[in-house]
N, C-alpha and C positions, 0 to 999 in steps of 0.2 A: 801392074799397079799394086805397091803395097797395101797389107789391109792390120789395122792395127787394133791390138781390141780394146774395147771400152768398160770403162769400169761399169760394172754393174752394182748398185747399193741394197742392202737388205733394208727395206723402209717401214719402217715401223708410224704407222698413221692412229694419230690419234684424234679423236672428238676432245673439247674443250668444255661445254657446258655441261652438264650430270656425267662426265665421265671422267676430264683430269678432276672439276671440282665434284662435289658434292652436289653443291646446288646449279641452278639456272641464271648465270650472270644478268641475261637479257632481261628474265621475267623480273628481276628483283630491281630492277634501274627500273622499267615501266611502272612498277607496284609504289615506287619509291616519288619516282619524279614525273610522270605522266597517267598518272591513274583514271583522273577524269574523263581525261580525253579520250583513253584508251575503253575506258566503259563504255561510251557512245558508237565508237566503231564496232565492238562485240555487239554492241545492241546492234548494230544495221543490221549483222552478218557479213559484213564484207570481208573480216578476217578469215571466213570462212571458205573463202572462195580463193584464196591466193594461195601462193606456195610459201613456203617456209622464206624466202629472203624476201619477197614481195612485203609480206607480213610484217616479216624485221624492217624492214623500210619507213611502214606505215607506221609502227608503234614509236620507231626514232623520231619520225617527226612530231609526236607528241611531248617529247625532250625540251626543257627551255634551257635548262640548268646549265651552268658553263664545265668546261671539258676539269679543270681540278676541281669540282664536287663530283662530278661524276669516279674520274680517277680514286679521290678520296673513299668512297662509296666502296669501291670495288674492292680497295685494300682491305676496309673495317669490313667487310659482309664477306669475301669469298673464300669459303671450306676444301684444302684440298684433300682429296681422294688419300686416303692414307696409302703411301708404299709410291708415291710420283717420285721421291724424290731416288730411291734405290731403282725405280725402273730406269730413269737416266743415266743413271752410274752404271749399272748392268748393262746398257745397251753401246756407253765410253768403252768398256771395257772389250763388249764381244765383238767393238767394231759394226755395232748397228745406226743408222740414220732416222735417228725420231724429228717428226715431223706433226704440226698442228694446224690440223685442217678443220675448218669450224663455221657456222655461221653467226660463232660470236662477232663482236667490234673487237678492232684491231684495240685499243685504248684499257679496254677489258683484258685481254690476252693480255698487253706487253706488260700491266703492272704484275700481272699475277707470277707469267715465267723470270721476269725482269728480280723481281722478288725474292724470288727465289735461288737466283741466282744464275736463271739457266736464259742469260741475256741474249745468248747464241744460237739459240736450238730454235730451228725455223718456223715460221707461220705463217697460213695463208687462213685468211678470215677477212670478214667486213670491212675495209678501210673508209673511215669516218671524216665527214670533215662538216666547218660550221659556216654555212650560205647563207647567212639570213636565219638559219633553221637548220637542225640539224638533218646531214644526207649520210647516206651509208653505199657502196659501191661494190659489188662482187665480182671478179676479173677472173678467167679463167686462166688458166697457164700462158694462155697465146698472148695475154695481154684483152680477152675479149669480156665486155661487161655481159650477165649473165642474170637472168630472174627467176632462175630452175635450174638446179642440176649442178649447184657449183662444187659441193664436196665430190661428186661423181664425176667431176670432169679433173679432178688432180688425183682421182686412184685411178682414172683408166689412162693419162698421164703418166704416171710411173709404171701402171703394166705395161704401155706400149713401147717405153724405153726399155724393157728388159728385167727391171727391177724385181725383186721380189718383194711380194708387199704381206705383212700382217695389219690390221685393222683393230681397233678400239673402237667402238662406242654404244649407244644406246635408243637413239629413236627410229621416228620412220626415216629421216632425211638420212641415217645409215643405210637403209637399207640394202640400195645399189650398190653404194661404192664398195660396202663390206662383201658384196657378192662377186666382185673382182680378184677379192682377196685369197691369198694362199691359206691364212689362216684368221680367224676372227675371236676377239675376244668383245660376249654381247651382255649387258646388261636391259632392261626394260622391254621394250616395244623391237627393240633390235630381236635378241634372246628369242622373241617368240615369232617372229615372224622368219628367224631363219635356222631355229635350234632343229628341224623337222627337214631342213633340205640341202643345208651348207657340211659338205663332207669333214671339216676341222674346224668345229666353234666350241666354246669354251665358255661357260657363266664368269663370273667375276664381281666381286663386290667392294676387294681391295686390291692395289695394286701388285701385293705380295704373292697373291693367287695367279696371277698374269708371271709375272716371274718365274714362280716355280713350274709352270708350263714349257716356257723358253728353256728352261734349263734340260728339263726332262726332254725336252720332244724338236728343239730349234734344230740342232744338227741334223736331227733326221729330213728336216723336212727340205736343209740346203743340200744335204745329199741327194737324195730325189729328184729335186728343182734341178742341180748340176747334170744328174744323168739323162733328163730332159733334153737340157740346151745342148749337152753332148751330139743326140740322136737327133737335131735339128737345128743343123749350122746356118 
């Protein structure tokens, strides 16, 4: 039986909220368009008890506003990371696969990349839609809806296809997925919680600092990765 081989992609994963942008897309639509509502649940403490997409869940339905104010919102208010747009051309160029993996809303995402021009460059994030009320849905790779664990279920997706993966981002919901990763670039809550244990992570504040990384040290680390898969056919 022939055996033919598969491509393997260099995947460059990035967080979307405090990492491509500046700011927090999510917090700034709650602050903006559900504030009230959103106080009373902080006052229960029940935000306190869920996970990071349970959370996003409960604050979207505090959302009345229809989906072009929201959209509109996002254009005027969202800061991006200086140096996103040179990391996408660097990555065109070296034949990298960037990827935005997030528990922002998809609506959030596509104006921001869409904007920019980077209509094409894929994402897996929240898909939003309006029932009555606004719902938000996280699907894992398989197709499976998910209330934990979704960013961590598409980096250990790409490492079990073979992939090699570097990571972006900056909270706890990084945490996991970035400890999948070949290499990690951490800002925040990321930064500290894994600058002390993760063999290849790197600060960053602009995107140009992440660049000059890949530049100096990416070859090495596909060299490495190759003499790996070499020595484990």
């Amino acid at each position: 039986m022939p055996v033919y081989a598969r491509f393997v992609a260099n995947v460059l994963c990035l967080d979307f909220d405090d990492t491509i942008l500046v700011d927090n897309t999510v917090n700034l639509l709650f602050e903006q368009f559900g504030q009230e509502r959103r106080y009373i649940l902080e006052e229960s403490g029940q935000l306190r008890r869920q996970t990071v997409e349970q959370r996003n869940a409960a604050l979207l339905d505090c959302i009345e506003a229809p989906l072009e104010d929201l959209r509109s919102f996002v254009h005027e208010t969202a800061r991006v990371r200086p140096g996103f747009a040179d990391l996408m051309e660097w990555a065109r160029r070296n034949d990298w696969y960037p990827v935005v993996v997030s528990n922002a809303f998809d609506f959030a995402v596509d104006v921001v990349l869409d904007d920019l021009g980077f209509d094409r460059v894929a994402r897996h994030c929240g898909r939003t839609r309006f029932d009555y009320r606004w719902r938000v849905r996280y699907e894992s790779p398989r197709g499976i809806e998910v209330a934990d664990g979704f960013k961590l279920s598409y980096a250990a997706a790409f490492k079990n296809a073979g992939d090699f993966v570097v990571y972006a981002g900056d909270g706890l919901s990084d945490v996991e997925p970035a400890n999948l990763a070949a290499a990690v670039f951490a800002r925040g809550q990321l930064w500290s919680r894994l600058k002390d244990t993760h063999p290849r992570i790197y600060p960053f504040e602009t995107f140009h600092e992440v660049i000059a990384v890949l530049d100096r040290d990416a070859s090495g680390w596909l060299a490495a990765f190759s003499g790996d898969a070499e020595r484990w056919p």
